[in-house]
Backbone as ProteinMPNN parsed JSONL, in Angstrom:
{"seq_chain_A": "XXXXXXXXXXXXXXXXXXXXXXXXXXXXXXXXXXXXXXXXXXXXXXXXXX", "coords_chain_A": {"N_chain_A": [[0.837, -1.206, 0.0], [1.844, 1.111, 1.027], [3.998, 1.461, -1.431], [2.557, 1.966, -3.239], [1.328, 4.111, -2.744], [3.325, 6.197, -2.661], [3.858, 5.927, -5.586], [1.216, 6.98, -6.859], [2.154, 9.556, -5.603], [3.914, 10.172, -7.185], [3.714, 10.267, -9.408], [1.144, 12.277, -9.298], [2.869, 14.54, -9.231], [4.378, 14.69, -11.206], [2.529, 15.642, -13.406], [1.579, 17.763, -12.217], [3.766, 19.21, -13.13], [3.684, 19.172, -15.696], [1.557, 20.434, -16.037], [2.113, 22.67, -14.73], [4.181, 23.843, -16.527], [2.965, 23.865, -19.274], [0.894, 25.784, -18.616], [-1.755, 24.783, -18.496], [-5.225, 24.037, -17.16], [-4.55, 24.735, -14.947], [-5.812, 25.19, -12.021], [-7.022, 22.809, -11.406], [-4.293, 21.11, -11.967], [-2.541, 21.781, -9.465], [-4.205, 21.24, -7.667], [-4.211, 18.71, -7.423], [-1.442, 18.16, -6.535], [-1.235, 19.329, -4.195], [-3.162, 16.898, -3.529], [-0.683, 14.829, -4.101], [1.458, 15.578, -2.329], [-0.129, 15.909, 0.384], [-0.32, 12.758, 0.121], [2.304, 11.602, 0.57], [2.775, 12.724, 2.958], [1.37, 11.78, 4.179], [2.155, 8.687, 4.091], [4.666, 9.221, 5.725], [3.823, 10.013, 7.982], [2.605, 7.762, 9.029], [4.971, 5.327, 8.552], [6.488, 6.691, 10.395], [5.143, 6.111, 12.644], [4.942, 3.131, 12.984]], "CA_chain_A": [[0.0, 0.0, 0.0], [3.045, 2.293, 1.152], [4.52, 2.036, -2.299], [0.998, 2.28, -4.43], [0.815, 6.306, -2.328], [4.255, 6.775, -3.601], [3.208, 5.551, -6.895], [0.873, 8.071, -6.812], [2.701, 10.993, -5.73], [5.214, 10.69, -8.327], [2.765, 10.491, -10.969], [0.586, 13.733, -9.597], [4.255, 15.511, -9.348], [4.584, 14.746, -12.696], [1.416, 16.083, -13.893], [1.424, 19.373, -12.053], [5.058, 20.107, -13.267], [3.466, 19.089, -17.028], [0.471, 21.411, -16.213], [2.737, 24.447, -14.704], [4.904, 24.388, -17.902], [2.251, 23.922, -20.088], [-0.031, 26.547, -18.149], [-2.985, 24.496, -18.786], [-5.97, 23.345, -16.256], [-3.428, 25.255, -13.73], [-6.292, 24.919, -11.006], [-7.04, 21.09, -11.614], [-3.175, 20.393, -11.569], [-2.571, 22.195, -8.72], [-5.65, 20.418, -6.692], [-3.718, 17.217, -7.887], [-0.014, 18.738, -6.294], [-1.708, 19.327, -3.313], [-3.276, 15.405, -2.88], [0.19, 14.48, -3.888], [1.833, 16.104, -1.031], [-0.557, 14.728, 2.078], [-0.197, 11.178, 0.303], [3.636, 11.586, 0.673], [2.818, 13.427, 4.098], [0.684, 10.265, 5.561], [3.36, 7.725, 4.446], [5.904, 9.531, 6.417], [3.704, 9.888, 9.25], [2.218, 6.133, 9.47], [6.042, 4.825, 8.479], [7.259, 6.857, 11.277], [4.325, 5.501, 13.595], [5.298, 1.612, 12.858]], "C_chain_A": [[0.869, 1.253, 0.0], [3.373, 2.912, -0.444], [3.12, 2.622, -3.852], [1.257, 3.948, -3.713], [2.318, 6.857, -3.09], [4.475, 7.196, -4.886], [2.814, 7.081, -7.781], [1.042, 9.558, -6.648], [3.409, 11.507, -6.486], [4.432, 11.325, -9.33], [1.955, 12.09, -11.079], [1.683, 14.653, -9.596], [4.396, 15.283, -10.443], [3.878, 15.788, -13.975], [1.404, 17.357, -13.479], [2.802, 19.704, -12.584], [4.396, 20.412, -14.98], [2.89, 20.115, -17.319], [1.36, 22.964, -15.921], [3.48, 24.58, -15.898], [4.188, 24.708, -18.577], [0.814, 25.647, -19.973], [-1.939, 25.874, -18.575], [-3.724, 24.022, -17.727], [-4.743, 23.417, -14.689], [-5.025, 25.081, -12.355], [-6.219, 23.43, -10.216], [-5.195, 20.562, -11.098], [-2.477, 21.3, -10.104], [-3.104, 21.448, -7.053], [-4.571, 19.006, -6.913], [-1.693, 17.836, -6.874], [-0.628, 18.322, -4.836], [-2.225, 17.967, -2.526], [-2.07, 14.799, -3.08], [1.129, 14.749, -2.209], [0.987, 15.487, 0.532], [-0.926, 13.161, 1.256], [1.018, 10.766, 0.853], [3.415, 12.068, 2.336], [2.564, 11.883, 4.913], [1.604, 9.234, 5.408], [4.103, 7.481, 4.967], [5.348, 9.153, 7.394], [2.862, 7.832, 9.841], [3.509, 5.174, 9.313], [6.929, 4.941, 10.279], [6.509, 6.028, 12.666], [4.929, 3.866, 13.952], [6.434, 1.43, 13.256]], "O_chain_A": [[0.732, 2.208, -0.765], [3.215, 4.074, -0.82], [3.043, 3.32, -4.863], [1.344, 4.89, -4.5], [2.36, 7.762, -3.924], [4.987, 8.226, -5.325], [3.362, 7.818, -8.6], [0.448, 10.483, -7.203], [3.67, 12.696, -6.67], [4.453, 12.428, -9.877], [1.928, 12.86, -12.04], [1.368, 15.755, -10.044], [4.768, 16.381, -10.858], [4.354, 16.382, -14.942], [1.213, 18.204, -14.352], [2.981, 20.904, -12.377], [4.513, 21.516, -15.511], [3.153, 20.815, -18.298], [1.314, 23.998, -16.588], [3.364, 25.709, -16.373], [4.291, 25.896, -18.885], [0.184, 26.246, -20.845], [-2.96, 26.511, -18.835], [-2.966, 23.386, -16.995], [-4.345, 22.603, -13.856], [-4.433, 24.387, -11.529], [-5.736, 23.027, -9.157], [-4.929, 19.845, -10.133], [-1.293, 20.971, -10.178], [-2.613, 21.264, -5.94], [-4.456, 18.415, -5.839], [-0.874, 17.053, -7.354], [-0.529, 17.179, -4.389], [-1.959, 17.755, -1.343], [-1.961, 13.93, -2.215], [1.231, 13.98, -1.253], [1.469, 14.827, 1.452], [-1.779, 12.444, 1.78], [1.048, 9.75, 1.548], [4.255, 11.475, 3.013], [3.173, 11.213, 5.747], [2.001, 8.726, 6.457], [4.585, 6.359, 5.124], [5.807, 8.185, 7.999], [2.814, 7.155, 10.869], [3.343, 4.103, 9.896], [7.524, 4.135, 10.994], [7.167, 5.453, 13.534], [5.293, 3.535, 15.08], [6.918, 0.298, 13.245]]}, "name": "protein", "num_of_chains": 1, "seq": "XXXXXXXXXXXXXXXXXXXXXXXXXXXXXXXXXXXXXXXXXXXXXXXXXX"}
């Protein structure tokens, strides 16, 4: 599960860097930056928990 949120964060870091270059659907990729970041946040903090 750990590495599926990682997965995921890479991929929406990917996407908002695509969208800030591109300047397109800059809200949308943004909103998507943002769920990247507390997926990467909760991994840390349930890693550090265990």
């Amino acid at each position: 599960m750990g590495n599926l949120l990682y997965l995921i964060a890479v991929i929406l870091v990917i996407a908002w860097a695509i969208g800030f270059l591109g300047y397109h659907a800059s809200g949308l990729i943004h909103l998507l930056l943002v769920i990247a970041l507390i997926a990467v946040l909760l991994r840390v903090i349930r890693g550090a928990a265990s």
